[in-house]
SEZA-585271 format. One record per residue (C-alpha): x, y, z; chain. Coordinates in steps of 0.5 Angstrom, whole numbers, padded with zeros to 4 digits. Each point is the difference from the previous one (the first is absolute). Layout:
BEGIN
+-------+-------+-------+---+
!    xx !    yy !    zz ! c !
+-------+-------+-------+---+
!     X !     Y !     Z ! A !
...
+-------+-------+-------+---+
END
This chain:
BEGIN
+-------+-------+-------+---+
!    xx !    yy !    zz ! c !
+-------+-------+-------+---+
! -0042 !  0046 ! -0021 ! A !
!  0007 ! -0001 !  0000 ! A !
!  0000 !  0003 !  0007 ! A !
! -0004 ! -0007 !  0002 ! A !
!  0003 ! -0004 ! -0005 ! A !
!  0008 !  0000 !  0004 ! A !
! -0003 ! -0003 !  0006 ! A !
! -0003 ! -0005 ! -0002 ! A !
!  0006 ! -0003 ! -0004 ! A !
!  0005 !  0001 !  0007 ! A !
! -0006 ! -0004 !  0003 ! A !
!  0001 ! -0006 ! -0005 ! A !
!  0008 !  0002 !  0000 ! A !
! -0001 ! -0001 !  0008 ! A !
! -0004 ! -0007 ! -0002 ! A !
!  0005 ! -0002 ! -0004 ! A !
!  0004 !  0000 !  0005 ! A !
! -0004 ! -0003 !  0004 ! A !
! -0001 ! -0006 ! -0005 ! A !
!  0008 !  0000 !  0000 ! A !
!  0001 !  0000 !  0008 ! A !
! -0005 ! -0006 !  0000 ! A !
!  0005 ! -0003 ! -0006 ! A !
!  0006 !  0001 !  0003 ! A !
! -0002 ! -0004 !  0007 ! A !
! -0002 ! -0005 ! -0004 ! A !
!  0004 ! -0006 ! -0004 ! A !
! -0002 !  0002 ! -0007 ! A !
!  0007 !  0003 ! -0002 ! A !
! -0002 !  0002 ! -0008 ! A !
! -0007 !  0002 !  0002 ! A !
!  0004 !  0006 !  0005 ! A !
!  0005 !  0001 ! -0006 ! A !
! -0007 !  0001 ! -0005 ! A !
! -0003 !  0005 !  0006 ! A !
!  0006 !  0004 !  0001 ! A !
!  0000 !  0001 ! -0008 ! A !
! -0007 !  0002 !  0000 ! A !
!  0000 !  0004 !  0006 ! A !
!  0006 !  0004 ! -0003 ! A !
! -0003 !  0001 ! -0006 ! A !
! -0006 !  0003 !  0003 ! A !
!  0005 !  0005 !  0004 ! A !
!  0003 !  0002 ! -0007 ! A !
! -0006 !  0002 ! -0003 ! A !
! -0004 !  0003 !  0006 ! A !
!  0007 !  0005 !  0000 ! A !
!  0000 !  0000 ! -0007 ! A !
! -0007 !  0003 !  0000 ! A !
! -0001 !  0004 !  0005 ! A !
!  0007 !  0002 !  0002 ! A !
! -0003 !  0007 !  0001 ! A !
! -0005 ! -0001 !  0004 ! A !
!  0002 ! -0006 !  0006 ! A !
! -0001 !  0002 !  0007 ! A !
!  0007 ! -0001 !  0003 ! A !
! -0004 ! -0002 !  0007 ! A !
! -0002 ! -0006 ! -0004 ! A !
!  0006 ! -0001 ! -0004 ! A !
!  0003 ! -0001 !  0007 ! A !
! -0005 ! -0005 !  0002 ! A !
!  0001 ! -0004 ! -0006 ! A !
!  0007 !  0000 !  0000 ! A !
!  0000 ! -0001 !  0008 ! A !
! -0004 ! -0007 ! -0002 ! A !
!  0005 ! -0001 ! -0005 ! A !
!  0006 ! -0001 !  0004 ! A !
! -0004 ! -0004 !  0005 ! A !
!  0000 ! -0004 ! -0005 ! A !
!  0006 ! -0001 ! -0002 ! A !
!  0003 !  0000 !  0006 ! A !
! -0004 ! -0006 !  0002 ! A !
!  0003 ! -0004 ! -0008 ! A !
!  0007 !  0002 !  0003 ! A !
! -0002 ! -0004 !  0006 ! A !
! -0003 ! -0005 ! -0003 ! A !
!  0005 ! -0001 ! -0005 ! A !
!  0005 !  0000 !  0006 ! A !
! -0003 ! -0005 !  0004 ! A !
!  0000 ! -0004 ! -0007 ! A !
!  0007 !  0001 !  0000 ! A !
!  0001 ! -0003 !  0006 ! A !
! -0004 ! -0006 ! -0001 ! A !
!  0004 ! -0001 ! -0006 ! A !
!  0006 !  0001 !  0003 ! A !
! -0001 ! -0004 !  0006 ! A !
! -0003 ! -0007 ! -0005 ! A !
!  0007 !  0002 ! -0003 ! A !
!  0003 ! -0001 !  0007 ! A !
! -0004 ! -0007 !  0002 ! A !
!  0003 ! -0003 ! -0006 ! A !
!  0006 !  0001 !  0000 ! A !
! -0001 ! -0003 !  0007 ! A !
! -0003 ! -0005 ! -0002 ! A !
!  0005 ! -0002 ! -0007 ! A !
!  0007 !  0001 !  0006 ! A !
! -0004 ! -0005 !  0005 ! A !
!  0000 ! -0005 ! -0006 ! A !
!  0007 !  0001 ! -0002 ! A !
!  0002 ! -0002 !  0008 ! A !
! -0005 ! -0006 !  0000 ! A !
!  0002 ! -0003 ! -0006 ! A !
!  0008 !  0001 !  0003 ! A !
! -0002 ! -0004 !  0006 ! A !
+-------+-------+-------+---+
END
C-alpha cells in the first residue's frame, strides 16, 4: 500500500503546482500567497511521511517544476516592479511640468 500511496501524493504535489502556475499568471496576489503555503505545507508532509521511500526520478520532477515556477514569480514580480517604478517616473514628470507651467 505505501509504494502506491507516494505517487499519488507527488501527482496532487504536481497539481498543486499546477493550481499555483495558473495563480501566479493571474491578479489575485492573496490567492498565490494561500496556494503557495498549502503547497508548501504538502511537500513538508509528503517528505515528512515518506522520506525513506521517495523516488529521487520524481523528486527531480517536482522540484524541476517548482523552479519553473519560481522563476516565472521572479519575472512577474520584475516586470511589477518595473511598472511600478515607471508610474513613479510619469509622475514625477507630469508634477515638474506643472511646476514649469505654473512659472510661466
Amino acid at each position: 500500500m505505501h509504494a502506491s500511496l507516494a505517487p499519488d501524493v507527488l501527482h496532487l504535489l504536481h497539481d498543486a503546482l499546477d493550481r499555483l502556475s495558473g495563480a501566479v499568471e493571474g491578479d489575485d496576489h492573496d490567492l498565490t500567497q494561500r496556494l503557495m503555503d498549502a503547497y508548501d505545507q504538502q511537500v513538508r508532509a509528503y517528505l515528512d511521511e515518506h522520506e525513506a521511500r521517495i523516488d529521487a526520478g520524481s523528486l527531480r520532477g517536482l522540484i524541476a517544476r517548482q523552479q519553473q515556477v519560481s522563476i516565472r514569480m521572479a519575472a512577474r514580480r520584475d516586470e511589477a516592479g518595473s511598472h511600478l517604478t515607471a508610474d513613479r517616473r510619469a509622475v514625477r514628470a507630469s508634477l515638474a511640468y506643472l511646476r514649469a507651467e505654473s512659472l510661466t
